[in-house]
C-alpha positions in Angstrom: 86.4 86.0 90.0 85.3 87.7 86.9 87.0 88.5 84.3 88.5 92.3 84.7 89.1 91.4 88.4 91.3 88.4 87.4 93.3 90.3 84.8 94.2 92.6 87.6 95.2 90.4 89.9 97.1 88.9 86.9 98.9 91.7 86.0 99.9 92.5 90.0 101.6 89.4 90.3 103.9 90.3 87.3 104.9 93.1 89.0 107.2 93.4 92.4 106.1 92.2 95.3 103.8 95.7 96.7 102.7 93.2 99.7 103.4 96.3 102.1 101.9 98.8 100.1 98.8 96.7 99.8 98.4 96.7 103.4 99.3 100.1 104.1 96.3 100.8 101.2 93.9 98.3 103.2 94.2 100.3 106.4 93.9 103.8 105.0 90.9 102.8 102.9 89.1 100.6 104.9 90.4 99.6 108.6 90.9 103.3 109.8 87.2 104.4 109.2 86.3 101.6 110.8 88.5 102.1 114.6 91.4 101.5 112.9 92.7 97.6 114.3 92.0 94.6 112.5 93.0 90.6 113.3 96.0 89.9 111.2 93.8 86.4 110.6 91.1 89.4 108.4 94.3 90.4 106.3 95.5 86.8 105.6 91.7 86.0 104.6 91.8 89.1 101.8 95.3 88.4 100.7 94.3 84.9 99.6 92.3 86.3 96.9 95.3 87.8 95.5 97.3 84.1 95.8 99.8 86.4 98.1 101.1 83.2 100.8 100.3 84.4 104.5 104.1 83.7 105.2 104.8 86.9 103.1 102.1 89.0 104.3 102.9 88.3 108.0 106.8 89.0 106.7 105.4 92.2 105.3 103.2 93.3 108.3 106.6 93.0 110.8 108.6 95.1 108.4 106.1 98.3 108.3 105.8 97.6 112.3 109.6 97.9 112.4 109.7 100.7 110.1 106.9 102.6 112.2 103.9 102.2 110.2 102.1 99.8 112.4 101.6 98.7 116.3 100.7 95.6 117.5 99.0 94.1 120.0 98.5 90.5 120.9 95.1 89.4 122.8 96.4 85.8 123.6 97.5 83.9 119.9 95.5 86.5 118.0 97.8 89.3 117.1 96.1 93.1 115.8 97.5 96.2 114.2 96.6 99.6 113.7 98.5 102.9 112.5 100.7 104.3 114.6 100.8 108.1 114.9 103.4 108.3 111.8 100.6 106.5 109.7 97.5 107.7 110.6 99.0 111.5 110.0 100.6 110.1 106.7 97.1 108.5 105.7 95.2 111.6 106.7 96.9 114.0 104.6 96.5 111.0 101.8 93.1 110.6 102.2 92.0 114.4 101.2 94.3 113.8 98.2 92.7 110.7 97.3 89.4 110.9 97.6 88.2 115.0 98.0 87.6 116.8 95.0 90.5 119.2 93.8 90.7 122.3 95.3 88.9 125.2 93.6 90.0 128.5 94.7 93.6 128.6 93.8 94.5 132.2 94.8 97.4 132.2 91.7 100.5 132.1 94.4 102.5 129.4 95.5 104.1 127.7 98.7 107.9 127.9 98.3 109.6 125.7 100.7 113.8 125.8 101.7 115.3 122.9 103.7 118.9 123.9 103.8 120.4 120.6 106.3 120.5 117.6 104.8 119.3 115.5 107.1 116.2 117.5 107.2 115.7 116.9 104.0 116.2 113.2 103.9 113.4 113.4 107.2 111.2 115.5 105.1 111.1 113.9 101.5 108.4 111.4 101.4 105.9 113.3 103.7 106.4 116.5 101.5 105.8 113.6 98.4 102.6 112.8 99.8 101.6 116.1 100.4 101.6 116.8 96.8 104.8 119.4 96.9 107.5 119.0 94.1 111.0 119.5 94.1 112.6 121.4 91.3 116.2 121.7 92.9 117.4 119.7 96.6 116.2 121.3 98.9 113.6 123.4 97.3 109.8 122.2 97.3 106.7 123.6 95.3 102.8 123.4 95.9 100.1 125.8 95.5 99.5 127.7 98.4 97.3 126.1 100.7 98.4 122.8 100.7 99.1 121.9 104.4 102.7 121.5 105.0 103.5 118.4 106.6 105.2 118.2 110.8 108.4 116.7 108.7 108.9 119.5 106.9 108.1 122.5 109.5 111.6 123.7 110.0 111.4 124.6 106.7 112.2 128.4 105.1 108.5 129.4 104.1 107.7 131.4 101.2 105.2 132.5 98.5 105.7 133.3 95.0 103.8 133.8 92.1 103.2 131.6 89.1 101.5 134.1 86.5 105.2 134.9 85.2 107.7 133.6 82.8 109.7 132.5 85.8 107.1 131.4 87.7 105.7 129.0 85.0 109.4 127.6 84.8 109.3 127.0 87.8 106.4 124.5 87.9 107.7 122.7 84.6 110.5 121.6 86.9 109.2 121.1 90.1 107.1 118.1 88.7 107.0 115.0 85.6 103.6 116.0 84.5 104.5 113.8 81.3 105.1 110.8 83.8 102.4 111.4 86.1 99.7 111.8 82.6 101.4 108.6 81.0 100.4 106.6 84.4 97.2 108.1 84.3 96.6 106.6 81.5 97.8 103.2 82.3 95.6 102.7 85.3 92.9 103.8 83.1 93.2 101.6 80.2 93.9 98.6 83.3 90.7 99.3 85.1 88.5 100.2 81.9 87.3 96.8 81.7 85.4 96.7 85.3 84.4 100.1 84.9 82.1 98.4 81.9 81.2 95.6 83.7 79.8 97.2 87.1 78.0 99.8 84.4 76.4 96.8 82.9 75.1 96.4 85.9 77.0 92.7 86.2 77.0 91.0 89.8 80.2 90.7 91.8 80.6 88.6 95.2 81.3 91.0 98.2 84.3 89.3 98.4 85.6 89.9 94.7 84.4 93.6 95.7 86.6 94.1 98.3 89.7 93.1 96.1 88.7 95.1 93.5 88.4 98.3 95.8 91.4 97.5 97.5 93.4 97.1 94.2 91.6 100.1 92.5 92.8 102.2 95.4 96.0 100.8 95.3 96.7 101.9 91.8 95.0 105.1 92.0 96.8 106.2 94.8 100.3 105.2 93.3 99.5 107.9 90.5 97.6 110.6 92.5 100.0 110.8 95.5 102.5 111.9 93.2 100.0 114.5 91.2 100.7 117.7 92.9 96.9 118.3 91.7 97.8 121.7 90.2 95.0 124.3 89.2 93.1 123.5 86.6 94.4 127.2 85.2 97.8 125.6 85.0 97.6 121.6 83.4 96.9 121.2 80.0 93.3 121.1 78.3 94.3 117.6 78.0 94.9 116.7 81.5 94.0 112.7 82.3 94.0 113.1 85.9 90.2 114.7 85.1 89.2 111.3 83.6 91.0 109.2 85.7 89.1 110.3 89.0 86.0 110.4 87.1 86.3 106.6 86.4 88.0 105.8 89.9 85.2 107.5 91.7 82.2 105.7 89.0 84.0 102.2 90.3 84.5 102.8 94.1 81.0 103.9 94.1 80.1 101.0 92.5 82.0 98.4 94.9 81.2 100.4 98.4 78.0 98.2 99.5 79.1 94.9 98.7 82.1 95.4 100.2 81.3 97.1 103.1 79.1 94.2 104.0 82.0 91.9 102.9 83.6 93.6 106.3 80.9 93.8 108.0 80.9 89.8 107.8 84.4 89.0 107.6 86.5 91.7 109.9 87.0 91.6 113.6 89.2 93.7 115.6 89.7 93.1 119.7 86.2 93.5 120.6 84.6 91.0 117.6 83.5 92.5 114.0 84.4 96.0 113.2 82.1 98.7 113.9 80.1 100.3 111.0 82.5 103.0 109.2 82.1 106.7 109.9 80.5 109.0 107.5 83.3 110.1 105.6 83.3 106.8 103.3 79.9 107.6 102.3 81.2 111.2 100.9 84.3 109.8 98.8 84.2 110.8 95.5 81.3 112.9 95.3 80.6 115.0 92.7 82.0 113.0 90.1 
């Protein structure tokens, strides 16, 4: 494993166990434009490479099947997963986030949501999270308008306001940690600087070590940008990271797509024997970088 790719392994394992997370990352990014099921013996084969015992990955892959994240079916010993219709809905309003360019015709207004029940709010929080929406007050969500609003959150009070006042700046200051969400920009850039310059140089990796270094670049990049609420570029400061931080996240996924596509292509199987070829859409992440 070279050298950048081991530090970030490195550095996972001094962190708390994100075993589910992982996985969730390794279906969005890869299973699901692929069918969508994989052989739990494909996940224990990747998870090796991060030292992660397949004890604790099969541990993990029960809790996010109780939790509702994944089904399962067995074909004799051999046991597969996929989404359920919780996740792939989650993951599809993700992937935009992730991987299209930021939207570019902000129309200066704003979606102003108002859960009033409690309950509904507790069943609303992390889908309105995902969806890039911030929260100044309980109850109360912020995004600019267009962003689509999540099933959780449909019993929701709509309405639109304007962000070109006094008021209306206010009210974004406080709807998200820009400071926060800038200073982990920044961290995930200086952590994944390193292999940026090595794939530049035009330095080999195995399709296996470019798998893990997709996986974990995804991983990290989505921790940060699912929490970005991606605000016009009208409204973040001249300074913004988040503008660098794609450009380098899309330079390196671009970088590791062949090599580990065909690390899948050789290694994956689902039900019916090796995945099929991915759809289109994985060819157009990132573009325009």
């Amino acid at each position: 494993m070279p050298q950048p790719l081991a530090r970030i392994v490195d550095q996972l394992k001094r962190e708390p166990s994100r075993t589910g997370s992982i996985i969730i990352t390794v279906f969005g990014d890869s299973i699901v434009p692929r069918g969508g099921s994989v052989w739990l013996g494909t996940l224990l084969e990747f998870f090796k490479s991060l030292d992660i015992d397949g004890n604790v990955v099969r541990t993990a892959m029960s809790r996010l099947a109780a939790d509702g994240w994944l089904e399962r079916n067995k074909v004799g010993r051999n046991s597969f997963y996929r989404l359920n219709a919780r996740g792939r809905q989650t993951f599809d309003t993700a992937t935009r986030h992730i991987y299209d360019p930021p939207p570019s015709d902000w129309t200066g207004r704003f979606e102003l949501l108002l859960i009033g029940n409690a309950e509904d709010r507790d069943a609303a929080r992390e889908a309105l999270k995902n969806a890039g929406f911030g929260s100044p007050l309980p109850g109360v969500w912020v995004a600019p308008s267009g962003v689509p609003i999540p099933d959780e959150a449909s019993r929701a009070i709509r309405l639109e306001v304007s962000a070109e006042d006094d008021s209306g700046r206010r009210l974004l200051s406080e709807s998200w940690p820009l400071d926060r969400t800038a200073d982990a920009y920044l961290k995930f850039m200086k952590t994944f600087e390193p292999l940026h310059g090595w794939i530049i140089r035009g330095e080999r990796l195995s399709d296996a070590d470019a798998f893990t270094a997709r996986i974990l670049l995804i991983h990290h990049y989505r921790r940060v940008v699912l929490r970005d609420p991606l605000l016009p570029y009208q409204l973040l400061p001249k300074d913004w990271p988040g503008r660098a931080a794609r450009k380098l996240c899309g330079e390196i996924y671009r970088g590791l797509l062949s090599p580990s596509e065909q690390w899948l292509d050789d290694h994956a199987t689902n039900e019916a024997g090796p995945l099929p070829k991915p759809n289109g859409a994985v060819a157009r992440r990132f573009e325009g970088i």
